[in-house]
Each structure stands twice: as structure tokens, then as C-alpha cells.
Steps between C-alpha positions, in 0.01 A plus 500: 500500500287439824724452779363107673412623837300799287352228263375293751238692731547221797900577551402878520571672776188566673625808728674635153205462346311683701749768536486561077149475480474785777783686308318511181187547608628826653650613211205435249250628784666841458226504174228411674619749794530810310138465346246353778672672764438812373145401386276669862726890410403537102233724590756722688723463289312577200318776719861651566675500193220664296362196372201574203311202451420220749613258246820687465652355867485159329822561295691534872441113468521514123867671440646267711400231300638692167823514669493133604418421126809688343747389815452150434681560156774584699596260780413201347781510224714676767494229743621261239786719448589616839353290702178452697616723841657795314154509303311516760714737715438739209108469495493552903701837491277629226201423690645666787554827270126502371357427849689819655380694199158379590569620826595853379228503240366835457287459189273215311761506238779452782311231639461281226894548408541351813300242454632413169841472667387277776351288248818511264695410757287236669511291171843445637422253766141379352636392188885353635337303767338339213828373331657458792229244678566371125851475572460239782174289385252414213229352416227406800713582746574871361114533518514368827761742576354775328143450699663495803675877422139608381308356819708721679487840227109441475461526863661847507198617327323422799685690762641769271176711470502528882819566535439771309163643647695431852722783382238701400371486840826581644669755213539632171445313217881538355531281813387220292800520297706519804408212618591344093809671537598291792349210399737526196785592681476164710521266172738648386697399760405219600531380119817598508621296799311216493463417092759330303535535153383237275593578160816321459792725323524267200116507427469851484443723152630741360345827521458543130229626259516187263491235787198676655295543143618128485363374830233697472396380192482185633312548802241681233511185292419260729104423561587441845676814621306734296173312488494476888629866552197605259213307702708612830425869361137455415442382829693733737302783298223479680636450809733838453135626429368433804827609670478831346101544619483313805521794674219682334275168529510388847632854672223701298277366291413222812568788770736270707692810639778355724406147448633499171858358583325163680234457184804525288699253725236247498476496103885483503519242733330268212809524295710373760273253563490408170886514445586268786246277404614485158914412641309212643258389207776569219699212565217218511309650215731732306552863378280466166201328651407715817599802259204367247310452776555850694397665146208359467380564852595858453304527168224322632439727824569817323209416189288382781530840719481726187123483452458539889705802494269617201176395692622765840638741232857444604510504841344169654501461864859541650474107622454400136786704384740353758379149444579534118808642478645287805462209321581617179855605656514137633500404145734836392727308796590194326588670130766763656713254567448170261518759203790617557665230623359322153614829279869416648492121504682480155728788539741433784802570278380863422318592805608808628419640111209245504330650811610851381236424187254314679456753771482811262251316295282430755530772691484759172186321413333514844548886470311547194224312523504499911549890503199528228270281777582760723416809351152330391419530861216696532377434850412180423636175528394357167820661301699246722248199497535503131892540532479159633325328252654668176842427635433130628415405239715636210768375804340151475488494114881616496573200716295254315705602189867476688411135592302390222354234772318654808575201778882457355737457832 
């Protein structure tokens, strides 16, 4: 049960407010941290641990996300048992081990065990903070809540590549992961101090097989939680494709050099645009109708673009790349948050097991089919282009299904 002062967004404590958003955004920008910041050293890094193909540094983004996929299994049920801080203590020490393996890599193979780690462990406090914003709100104001956390994680994305190349400029690569290592080291900490738990002792589950095939079943059954974490998964797969080849587009194929951090920024900086703007917009028009219409603006731009693409033979002028895929992560902005604030709408009772699905869903799906984008690459950008437009729209059709009515509120 919502506690009053929780229910009711105007008796919040602004300054406390603030405070948790901060906190979680810290925690879930650890993701987001470990893959752009390294983004400006895969060539080294492939370069120095014997790398083969080009295409082969893309699983350093990759393996993390296999690891996120197969720790969200984990926590989620966990922190229904446990608790949500014990949980998530757990995922920060175990991406503390993989990042000072990463450190100490010696080998591709080493390398992507530590990657696999950080990512393992990294589900802890992407997919907790999920149940545990879930814990204190629903409804609008858990999308409000949640856009707020993701205004702040997309604008990592904008800093983190720099961050990054300003170690290069300064040190090793491994450096990188230094500077994750401490980064880590600080939430945990400060999580620790500052976060109370919210799982009450008498809502918590037992850690037992049959409960979790049970509440799992039902997250599975509903059209909402698994519907939802489905179009959530079609979307984010092109994104992870981009992720996984941004590097290769703008640093390479466009020959930006050392400006590749601030090209990267600016096309991240869209998302957070697009994520504040949405904690505004959800309220007055509601989760289902900017989602509906973020969809179609993304399918839209990305059918329009293809045949322009096809017309410079996949790599258009750099101006026309940035302007499409700016605004189509404007529109990518708005469905991050609404979906899966819509996939856990109906499954408060269940959410730490209910996020645990949802998450590995969509983030199992946007490793198959966003990991096949990337290895398309070929130099040119029409691999990704057509990422887009497959995945919009089998993401838009998925939705129109879950709703049966397209402007339902």
C-alpha cells in the first residue's frame, strides 16, 4: 500500500525527492557508464588484446548486455525476498569484481568475462531501482518519477564518452575502468547511508522455486507486463545497435577522430531532452498516447531516411545522419520510460519478480536482434537505418495489439 505523503506527489518532499532521483540515477547510470565511457578506447583496446575483426570490439558493449540479461533473473525475485538494499548491495560488489578484472584483463576472452560480470552485477541496481521507485508510487506519477531518473541516466551518455577520451589523453585505457571503479565505489556508499528500505518485512516472499514459477507466470500472463516488456525489447534493439557501432560510424566511417565524444553527446542529449519532456507531457496527455505517438514518429523518420541512405549508398552527408537519428532518439526518449512504466502498471504486487521478467525480456530480445544489426555493419549506415524501421514498427504493431485501442489513456 502507497504510503499518503508517497501517493500524493504535492505532500512530497521536494529536497527528498531530489535526493532519490539523484540516488537512482547514479545507480542505473553505472549501465550507461560502463558502455559509452569506454566507447573513444575500443580501438585500443581491441588493438591490445589481439582483437581479429573490427566487428569483434562490439561484443565489449555486447557481453555486458548478456550479463545484464541473465542478472535481472536474479535480483528481481531476490529483492522481494530480502529486500530492495541487500539486492542491490549484492549487484554493486559484483560489478566492482568484473570492473577490476577488466582492469587486469590480459586477453579478449578476459575482457569480455569482465564485462559479463559488470553487466551481471549491474542488473542489480538497474532492475531493483525499478521495484523499488515501484515501491513508493504508481501510475503517472511513477512515470513521472521514472523520467526524471532517466533525464538524468540519458545525460551521462553525453559526458561519458569524454570522460573517457579525457583519460585517453591523460593515461591508459584500464584507466577508464578506474575511474568506473570509483564511480561504483561512491554508490555504494552513499546508497547505503542515505537509502531506506522500502520493502516492508511482512510484504516480502519467500525465496522459493514454486512462488517464483508462480509470480512469474503471472507477470508472463498478463498482456500488460509481457506485452509492454516485448515492444520495450523491439525497440531498445536498435538502439543497443547503434550503441554497439557508434563508434565505428561517427569515429571511422565519418573520420571524426577526437570529436567523437561531443557528436555522441549531442545525439544523447536528445534522449534527455526527450525524457524530461516526456515527465512533463505524461501527466496532461498520458503514458499510452505520447507512446503511440513517439512510435509512429520513429517509424516514420526511419522509412523516410532509408531510401536517402540508399540514394548516397549508406553514408549520406554527416549533417543528415545527425539530423535523423537526433530526432529519432527524441522519439526513442519518450518509449524508455512510458513502456516500462506501462509493462509494470498492473503488477505492483509482484514487482521485484515482475521487473526481473520484464527486464530480461527486453533486454534478451534487444541482444538478438540488436546484436544481429550490429554485425550487419558493413561500413555503412544502412544496416542501422533499417534497424529502425523493422523494429518500430513490429514495436508499434506489438503495442497496437496490447491495447487493442491506439489513443486508450
Amino acid at each position: 500500500m502507497l504510503k499518503q505523503a508517497d501517493a500524493n506527489p504535492q505532500n512530497t518532499s521536494e529536497k527528498g525527492l531530489a535526493e532519490f532521483v539523484a540516488l537512482l540515477a547514479l545507480l542505473i547510470s553505472l549501465l550507461a557508464l560502463a558502455i559509452d565511457a569506454i566507447l573513444p578506447a575500443l580501438a585500443f583496446m581491441g588493438d591490445e588484446l589481439a582483437v581479429q575483426s573490427p566487428n569483434d570490439v562490439q561484443w565489449f558493449i555486447l557481453a555486458l548486455f548478456i550479463g545484464l540479461g541473465f542478472g535481472q533473473l536474479v535480483y528481481g525475485p531476490l529483492s522481494d525476498s530480502v529486500g530492495r538494499k541487500p539486492a542491490i548491495y549484492a549487484g554493486l560488489v559484483l560489478f566492482i569484481l568484473g570492473t577490476i578484472l577488466c582492469i587486469v584483463s590480459w586477453s579478449f576472452a578476459s575482457m569480455l568475462a569482465g564485462r559479463l560480470l559488470q553487466g551481471f552485477g549491474v542488473a542489480g541496481p538497474r532492475i531493483v531501482s525499478t521495484a523499488l521507485i515501484r515501491d513508493k508510487y504508481e501510475g503517472r506519477m511513477m512515470a513521472r518519477i521514472v523520467s526524471l531518473t532517466m533525464t538524468v541516466f540519458i545525460l551521462v551518455p553525453a559526458v561519458a564518452p569524454a570522460l573517457g577520451q579525457g583519460v585517453l589523453y591523460i593515461a591508459h585505457w584500464r584507466w577508464i575502468f578506474g575511474l568506473l571503479l570509483s564511480l561504483g565505489l561512491i554508490a555504494l556508499v552513499w546508497f547505503a547511508f542515505r537509502q531506506e528500505e522500502t520493502l516492508n518485512p511482512e510484504s516480502r516472499k519467500p525465496f522459493a522455486l514454486d512462488h517464483l514459477s508462480a509470480a512469474a507466470r503471472e507477470a508472463l500472463k498478463n498482456r500488460f507486463a509481457s506485452g509492454y516488456a516485448i515492444a520495450s525489447g523491439l525497440i531498445y534493439a536498435p538502439f543497443l545497435g547503434y550503441l554497439a557501432t557508434a563508434q565505428q560510424v561517427l569515429q571511422e566511417q565519418y573520420q571524426t577522430g577526437e570529436l567523437f565524444p561531443y557528436y555522441f553527446g549531442l545525439i544523447a542529449l536528445s534522449v534527455g531532452a526527450s525524457s524530461f519532456s516526456n515527465a512533463k507531457l505524461v501527466l496532461q496527455f498520458g503514458m499510452r498516447r505520447l507512446s503511440m505517438f513517439a512510435l509512429l514518429s520513429l517509424c516514420v523518420l526511419a522509412f523516410g531516411f532509408l531510401p536517402i541512405a540508399w540514394a548516397y549508398a549508406g553514408e549520406p552527408p554527416l549533417w543528415m545522419f545527425l539530423a535523423w537519428v537526433i530526432t529519432s532518439f527524441f522519439s526513442i526518449g519518450m518509449l524508455f520510460a512510458n513502456f516500462n512504466a506501462m509493462a509494470m502498471e498492473h503488477v505492483g504486487h509482484i514487482a521485484g519478480v515482475a521487473a526481473a521478467v520484464i527486464g530480461t525480456i527486453s533486454t534478451v530480445l534487444a541482444v538478438i536482434f540488436g546484436g544481429f544489426i550490429a554485425q550487419l555493419y558493413d561500413g555503412t549506415i544502412l544496416s542501422v537505418v533499417a534497424g529502425f524501421a523493422l523494429m518500430g514498427t513490429l514495436s508499434l504493431a506489438t503495442m497496437y495489439a496490447v491495447e487493442k485501442s491506439p489513443v486508450r489513456r
